[in-house]
N, C-alpha and C positions, 0 to 999 in steps of 0.2 A: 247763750247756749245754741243758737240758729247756725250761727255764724260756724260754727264748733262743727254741729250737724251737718253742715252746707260745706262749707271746704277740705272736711274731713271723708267725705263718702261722694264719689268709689274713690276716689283720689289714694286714700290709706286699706282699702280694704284689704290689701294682701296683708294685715296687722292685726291682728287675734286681738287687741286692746290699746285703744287712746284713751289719754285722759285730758279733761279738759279745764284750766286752771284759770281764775280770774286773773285780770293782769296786774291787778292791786295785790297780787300775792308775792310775800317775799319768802326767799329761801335764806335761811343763813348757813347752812351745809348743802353739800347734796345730798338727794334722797336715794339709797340703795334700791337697787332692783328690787332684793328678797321682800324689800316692806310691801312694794307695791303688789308683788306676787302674793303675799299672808294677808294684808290688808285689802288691798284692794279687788283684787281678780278672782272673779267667781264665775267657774264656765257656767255654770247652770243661770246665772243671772244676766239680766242685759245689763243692766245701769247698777252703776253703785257709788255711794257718797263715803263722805268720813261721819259718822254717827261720832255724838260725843256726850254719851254717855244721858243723864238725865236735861240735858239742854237740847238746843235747836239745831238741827243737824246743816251741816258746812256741805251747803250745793255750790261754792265758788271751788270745788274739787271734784271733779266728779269723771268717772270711768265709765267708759262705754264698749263691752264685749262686742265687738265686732265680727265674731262668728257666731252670734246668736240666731235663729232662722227669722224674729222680726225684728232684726234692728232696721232693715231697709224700710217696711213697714211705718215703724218708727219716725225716721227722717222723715219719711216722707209726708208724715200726719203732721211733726210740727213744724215742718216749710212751709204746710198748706194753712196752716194756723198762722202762722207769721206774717204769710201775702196775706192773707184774709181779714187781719186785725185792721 
């Protein structure tokens, strides 16, 4: 997710929302805009995952509102976490 974090801001910032997808993910269609827009994108929220239901929720998917006022905040806390590990 660093890496996600780290090459994606400010680099994307003129982008209301990235998502960020493990690489071990396979798609067997493409995925429509609309889904990403009803499932995924919530202005009011910074980060959002795929919930699934009563199991473990799917972070190898994961959306990040980039016009939220602490996403830089954000980044910036798990960079510092990252170098600091």
């Amino acid at each position: 997710m660093i890496s996600i974090i780290k090459a994606s801001y400010p680099e994307y910032s003129d982008y209301d929302f990235i998502m960020g997808v493990d690489a071990d993910s396979v798609f067997y269609h493409p995925m429509p805009e609309d889904v990403v827009a009803k499932k995924l994108y919530k202005e009011n929220c910074m980060m959002t995952y795929l919930g699934r239901g009563g199991q473990y929720s799917e972070c190898g998917f994961l959306g990040f509102n980039m016009k939220h006022p602490e996403i830089q905040n954000y980044a910036k806390e798990m960079l510092r976490m990252y170098n600091s590990d």
